[in-house]
Every structure is written in C-alpha cells, then in structure tokens.
N, CA, C and O of each residue as an XYZ file, in Angstrom:
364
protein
N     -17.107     14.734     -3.059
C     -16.311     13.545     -3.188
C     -15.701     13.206     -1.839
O     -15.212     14.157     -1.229
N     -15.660     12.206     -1.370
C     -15.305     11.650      0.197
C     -13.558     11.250     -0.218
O     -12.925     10.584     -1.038
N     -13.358     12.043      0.812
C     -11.160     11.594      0.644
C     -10.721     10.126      1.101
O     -11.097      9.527      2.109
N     -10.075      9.811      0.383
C      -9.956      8.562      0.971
C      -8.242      8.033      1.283
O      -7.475      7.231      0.749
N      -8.187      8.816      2.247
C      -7.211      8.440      3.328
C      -6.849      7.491      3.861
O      -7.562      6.792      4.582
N      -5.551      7.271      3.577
C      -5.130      5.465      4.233
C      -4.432      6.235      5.282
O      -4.190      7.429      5.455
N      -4.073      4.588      6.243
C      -3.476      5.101      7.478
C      -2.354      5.023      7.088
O      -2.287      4.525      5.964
N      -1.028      5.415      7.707
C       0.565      4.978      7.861
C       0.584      3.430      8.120
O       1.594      2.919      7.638
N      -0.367      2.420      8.834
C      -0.168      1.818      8.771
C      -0.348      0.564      7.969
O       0.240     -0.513      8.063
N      -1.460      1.023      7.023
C      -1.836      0.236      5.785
C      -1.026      0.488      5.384
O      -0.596     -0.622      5.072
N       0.080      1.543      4.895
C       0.582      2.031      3.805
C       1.974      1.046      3.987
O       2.401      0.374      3.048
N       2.640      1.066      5.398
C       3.593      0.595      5.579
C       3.089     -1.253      5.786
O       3.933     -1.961      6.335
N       2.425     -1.587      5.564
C       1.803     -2.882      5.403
C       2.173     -3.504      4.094
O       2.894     -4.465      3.822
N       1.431     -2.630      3.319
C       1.834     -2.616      1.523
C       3.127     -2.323      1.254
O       3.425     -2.919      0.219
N       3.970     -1.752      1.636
C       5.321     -1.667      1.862
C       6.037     -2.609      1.815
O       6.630     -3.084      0.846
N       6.010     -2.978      3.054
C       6.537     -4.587      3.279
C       6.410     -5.508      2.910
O       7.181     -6.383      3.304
N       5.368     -5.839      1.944
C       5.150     -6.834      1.421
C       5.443     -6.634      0.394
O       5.819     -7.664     -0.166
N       5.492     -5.299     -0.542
C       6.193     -5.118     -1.806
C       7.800     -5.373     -1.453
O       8.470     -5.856     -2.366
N       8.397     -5.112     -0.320
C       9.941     -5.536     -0.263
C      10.035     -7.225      0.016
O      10.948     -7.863     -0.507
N       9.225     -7.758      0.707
C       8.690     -9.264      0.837
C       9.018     -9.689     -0.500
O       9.948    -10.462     -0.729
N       8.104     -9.086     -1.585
C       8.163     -9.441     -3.137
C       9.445     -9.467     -3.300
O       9.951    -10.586     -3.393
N      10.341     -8.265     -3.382
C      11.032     -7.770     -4.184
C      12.554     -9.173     -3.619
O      13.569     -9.514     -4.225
N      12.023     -9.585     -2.324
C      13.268    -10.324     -1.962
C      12.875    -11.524     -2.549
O      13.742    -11.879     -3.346
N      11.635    -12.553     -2.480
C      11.259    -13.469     -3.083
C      12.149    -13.371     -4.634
O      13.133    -14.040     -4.950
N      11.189    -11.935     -5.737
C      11.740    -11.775     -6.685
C      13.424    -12.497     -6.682
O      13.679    -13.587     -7.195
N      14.247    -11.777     -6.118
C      15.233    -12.200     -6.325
C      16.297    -13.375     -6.002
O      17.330    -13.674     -6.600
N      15.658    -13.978     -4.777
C      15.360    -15.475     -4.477
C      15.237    -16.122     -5.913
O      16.159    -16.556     -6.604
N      13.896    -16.088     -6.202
C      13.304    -17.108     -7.376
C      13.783    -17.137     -8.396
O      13.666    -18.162     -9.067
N      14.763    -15.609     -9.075
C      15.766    -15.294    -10.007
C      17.171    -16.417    -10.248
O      17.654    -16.681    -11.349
N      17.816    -17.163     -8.436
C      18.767    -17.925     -8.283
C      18.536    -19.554     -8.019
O      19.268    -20.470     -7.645
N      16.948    -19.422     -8.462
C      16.612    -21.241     -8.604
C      16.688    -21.342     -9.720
O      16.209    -20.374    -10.311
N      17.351    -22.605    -10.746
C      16.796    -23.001    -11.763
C      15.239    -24.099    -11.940
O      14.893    -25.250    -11.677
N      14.718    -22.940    -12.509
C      13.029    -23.543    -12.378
C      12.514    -23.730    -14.134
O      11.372    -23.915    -14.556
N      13.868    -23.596    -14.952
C      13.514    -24.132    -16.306
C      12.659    -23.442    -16.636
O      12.588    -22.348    -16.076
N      11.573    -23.820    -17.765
C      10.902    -22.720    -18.171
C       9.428    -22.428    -17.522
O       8.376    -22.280    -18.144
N       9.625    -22.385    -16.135
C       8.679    -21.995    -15.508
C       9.412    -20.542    -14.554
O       8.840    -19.995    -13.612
N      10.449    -20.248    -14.970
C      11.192    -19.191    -14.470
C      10.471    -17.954    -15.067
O      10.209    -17.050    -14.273
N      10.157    -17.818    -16.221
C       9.821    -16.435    -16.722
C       7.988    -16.323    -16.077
O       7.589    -15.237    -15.657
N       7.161    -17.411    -16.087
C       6.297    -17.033    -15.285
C       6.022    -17.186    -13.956
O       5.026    -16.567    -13.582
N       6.662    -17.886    -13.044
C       6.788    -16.859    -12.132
C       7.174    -15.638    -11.537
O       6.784    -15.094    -10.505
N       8.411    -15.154    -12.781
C       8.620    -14.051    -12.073
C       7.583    -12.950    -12.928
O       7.498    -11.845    -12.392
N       6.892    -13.118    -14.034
C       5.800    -12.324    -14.492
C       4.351    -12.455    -13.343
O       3.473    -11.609    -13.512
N       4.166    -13.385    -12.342
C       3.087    -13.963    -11.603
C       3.613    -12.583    -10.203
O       2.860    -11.925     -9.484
N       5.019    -12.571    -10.263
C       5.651    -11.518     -9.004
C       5.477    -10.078     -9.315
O       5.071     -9.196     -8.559
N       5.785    -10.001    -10.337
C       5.864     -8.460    -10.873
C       4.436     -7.966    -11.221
O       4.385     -6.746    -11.069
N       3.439     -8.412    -11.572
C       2.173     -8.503    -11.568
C       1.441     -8.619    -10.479
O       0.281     -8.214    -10.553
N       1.847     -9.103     -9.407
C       1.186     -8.642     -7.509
C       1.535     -7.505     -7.501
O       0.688     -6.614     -7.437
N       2.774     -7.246     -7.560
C       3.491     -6.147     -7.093
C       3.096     -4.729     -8.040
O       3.295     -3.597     -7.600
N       2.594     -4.957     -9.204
C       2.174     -3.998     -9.797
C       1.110     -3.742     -8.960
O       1.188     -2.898     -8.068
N      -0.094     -4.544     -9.217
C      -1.639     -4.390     -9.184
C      -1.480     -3.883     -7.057
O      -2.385     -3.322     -6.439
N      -0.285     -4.258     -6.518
C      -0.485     -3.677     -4.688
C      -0.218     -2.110     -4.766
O      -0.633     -1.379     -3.866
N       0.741     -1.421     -6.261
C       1.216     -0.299     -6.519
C      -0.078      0.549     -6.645
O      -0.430      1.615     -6.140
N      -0.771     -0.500     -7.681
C      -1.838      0.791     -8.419
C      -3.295      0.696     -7.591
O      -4.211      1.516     -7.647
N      -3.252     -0.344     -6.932
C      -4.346     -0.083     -5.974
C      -4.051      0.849     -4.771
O      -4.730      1.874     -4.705
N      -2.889      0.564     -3.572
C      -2.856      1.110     -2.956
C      -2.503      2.472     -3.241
O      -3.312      3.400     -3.204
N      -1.332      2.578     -3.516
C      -0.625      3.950     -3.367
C      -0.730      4.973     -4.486
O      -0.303      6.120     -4.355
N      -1.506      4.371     -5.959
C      -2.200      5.198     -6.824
C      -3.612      5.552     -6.404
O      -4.242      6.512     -6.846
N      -3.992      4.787     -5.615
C      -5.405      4.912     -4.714
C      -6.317      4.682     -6.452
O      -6.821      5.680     -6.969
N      -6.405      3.362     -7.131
C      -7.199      2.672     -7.655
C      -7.788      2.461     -7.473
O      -8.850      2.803     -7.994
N      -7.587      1.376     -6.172
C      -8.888      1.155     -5.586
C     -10.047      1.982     -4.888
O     -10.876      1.416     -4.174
N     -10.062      3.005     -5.067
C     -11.142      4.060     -4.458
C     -11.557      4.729     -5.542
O     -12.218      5.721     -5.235
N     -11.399      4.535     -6.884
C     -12.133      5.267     -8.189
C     -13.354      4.020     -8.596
O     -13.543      2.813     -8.441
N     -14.004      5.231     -9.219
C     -14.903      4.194    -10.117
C     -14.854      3.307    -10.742
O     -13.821      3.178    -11.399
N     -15.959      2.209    -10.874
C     -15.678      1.485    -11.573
C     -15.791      1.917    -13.356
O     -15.682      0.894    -14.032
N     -15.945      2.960    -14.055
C     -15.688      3.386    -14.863
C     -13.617      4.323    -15.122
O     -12.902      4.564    -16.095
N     -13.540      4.452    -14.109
C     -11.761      4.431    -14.258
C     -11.096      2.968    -14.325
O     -10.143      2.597    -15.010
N     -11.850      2.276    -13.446
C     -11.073      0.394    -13.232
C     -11.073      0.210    -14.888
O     -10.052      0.181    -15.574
N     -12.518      0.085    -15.411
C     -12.629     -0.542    -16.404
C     -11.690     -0.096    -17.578
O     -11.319     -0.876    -18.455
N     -11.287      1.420    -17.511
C     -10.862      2.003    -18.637
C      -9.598      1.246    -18.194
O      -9.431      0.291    -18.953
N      -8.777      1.308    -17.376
C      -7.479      0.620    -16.795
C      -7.331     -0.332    -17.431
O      -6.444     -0.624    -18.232
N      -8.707     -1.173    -16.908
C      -8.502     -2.611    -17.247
C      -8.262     -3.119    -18.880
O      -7.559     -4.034    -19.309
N      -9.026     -2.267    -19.508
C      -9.072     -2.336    -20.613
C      -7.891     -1.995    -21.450
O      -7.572     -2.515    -22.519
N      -7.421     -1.247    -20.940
C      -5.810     -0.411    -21.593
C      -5.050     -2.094    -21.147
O      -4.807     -3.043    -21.892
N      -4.892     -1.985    -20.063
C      -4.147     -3.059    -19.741
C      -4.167     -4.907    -20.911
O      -3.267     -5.682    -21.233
N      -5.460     -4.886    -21.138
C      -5.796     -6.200    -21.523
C      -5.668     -5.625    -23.109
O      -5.619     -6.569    -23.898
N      -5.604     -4.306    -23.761
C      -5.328     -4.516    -25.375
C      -3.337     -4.373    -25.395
O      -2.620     -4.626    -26.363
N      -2.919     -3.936    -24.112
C      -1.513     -4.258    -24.349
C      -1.027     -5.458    -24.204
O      -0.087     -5.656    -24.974
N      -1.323     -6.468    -23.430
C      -1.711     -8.062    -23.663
C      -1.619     -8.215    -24.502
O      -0.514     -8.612    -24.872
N      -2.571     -8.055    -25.384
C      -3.439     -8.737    -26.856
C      -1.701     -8.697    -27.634
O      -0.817     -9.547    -27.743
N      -1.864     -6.852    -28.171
C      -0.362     -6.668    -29.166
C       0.889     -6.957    -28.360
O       1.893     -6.577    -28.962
N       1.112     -7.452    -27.308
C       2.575     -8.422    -26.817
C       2.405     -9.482    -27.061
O       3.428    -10.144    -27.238
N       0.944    -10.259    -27.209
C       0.678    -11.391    -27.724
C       1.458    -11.603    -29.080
O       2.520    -12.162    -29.353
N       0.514    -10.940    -29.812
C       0.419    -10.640    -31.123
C       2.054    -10.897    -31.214
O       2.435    -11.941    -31.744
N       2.993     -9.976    -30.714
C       4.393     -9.522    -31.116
C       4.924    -11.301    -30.929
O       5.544    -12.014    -31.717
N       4.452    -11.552    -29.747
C       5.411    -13.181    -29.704
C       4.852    -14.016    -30.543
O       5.559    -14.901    -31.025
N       3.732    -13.940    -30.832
C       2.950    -15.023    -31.733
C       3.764    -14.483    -33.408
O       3.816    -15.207    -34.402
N       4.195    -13.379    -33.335
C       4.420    -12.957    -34.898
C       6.038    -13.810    -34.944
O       6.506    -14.615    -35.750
N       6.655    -13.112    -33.508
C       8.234    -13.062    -33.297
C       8.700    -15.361    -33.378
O       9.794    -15.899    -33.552
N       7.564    -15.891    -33.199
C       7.865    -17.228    -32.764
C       7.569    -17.785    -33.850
O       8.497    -18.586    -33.963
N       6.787    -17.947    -34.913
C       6.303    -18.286    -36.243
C       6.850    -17.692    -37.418
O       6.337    -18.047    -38.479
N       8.106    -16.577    -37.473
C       9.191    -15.899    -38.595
C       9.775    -17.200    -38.869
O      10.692    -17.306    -39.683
C-alpha cells in the first residue's frame, strides 16, 4: 500500500480555509438573509465537512469502494432527516 503523505503545507492550506469558513460562518450568522439563512449556512458546514474528511481523514486517498460506502451512509441519513421533516411539517 503506497503512504500517502501530505505536506505541512497542504495541511496548513486546508486549515485556513476551514478558519476562512468558520469566520464567513459567523459573518453570514449576523445578516438577515430570511429564509435563505439556514441554507447557506448548511452549503458552509458541508464544505467544511467534506475539506475535514477528505483532507485530514485522508478520504481522499481510499478506494473508491470506501467513498462509495461513505457516500452511501451519508445519502440514507439524508433520506430519514428528510423523512423526519417531511413527517415533522405535515402533523
């Protein structure tokens, strides 16, 4: 299996731009943007995940049989949060 070693300076690249986020994040928290507020800040927290689990979980260097299982976990917890608001909005 080949190691796959990032530099300090990719790492601190991804860094900065997750604190980049994290200040935006809280920027965009003190606009009123009505109900386009909850998705952008789901559009922020969702970069900032997927820069977590690629870089510094080193995602991006597994198979595409680990991606898919990911992906897949990921997209049936979707579905039942769906599900929960679609149930929670129609009571």
């Amino acid at each position: 299996m080949d190691p796959h070693i990032q530099s300090y300076k990719k790492l601190g690249g991804v860094l900065g731009v997750l604190l980049v986020l994290t200040a935006v994040t809280v920027g965009v928290s003190r606009l009123d943007l009505g109900s386009l507020s909850l998705g952008v800040a789901m559009v922020i927290a969702g970069t900032k995940s997927a820069l977590v689990l690629l870089f510094f979980m080193h995602l991006k260097y597994e198979s595409w049989l680990i991606r898919g299982s990911f992906l897949m976990t990921i997209g049936v917890l979707a579905l039942f949060i769906g599900f929960m608001f679609w149930d929670v909005g129609f009571r």
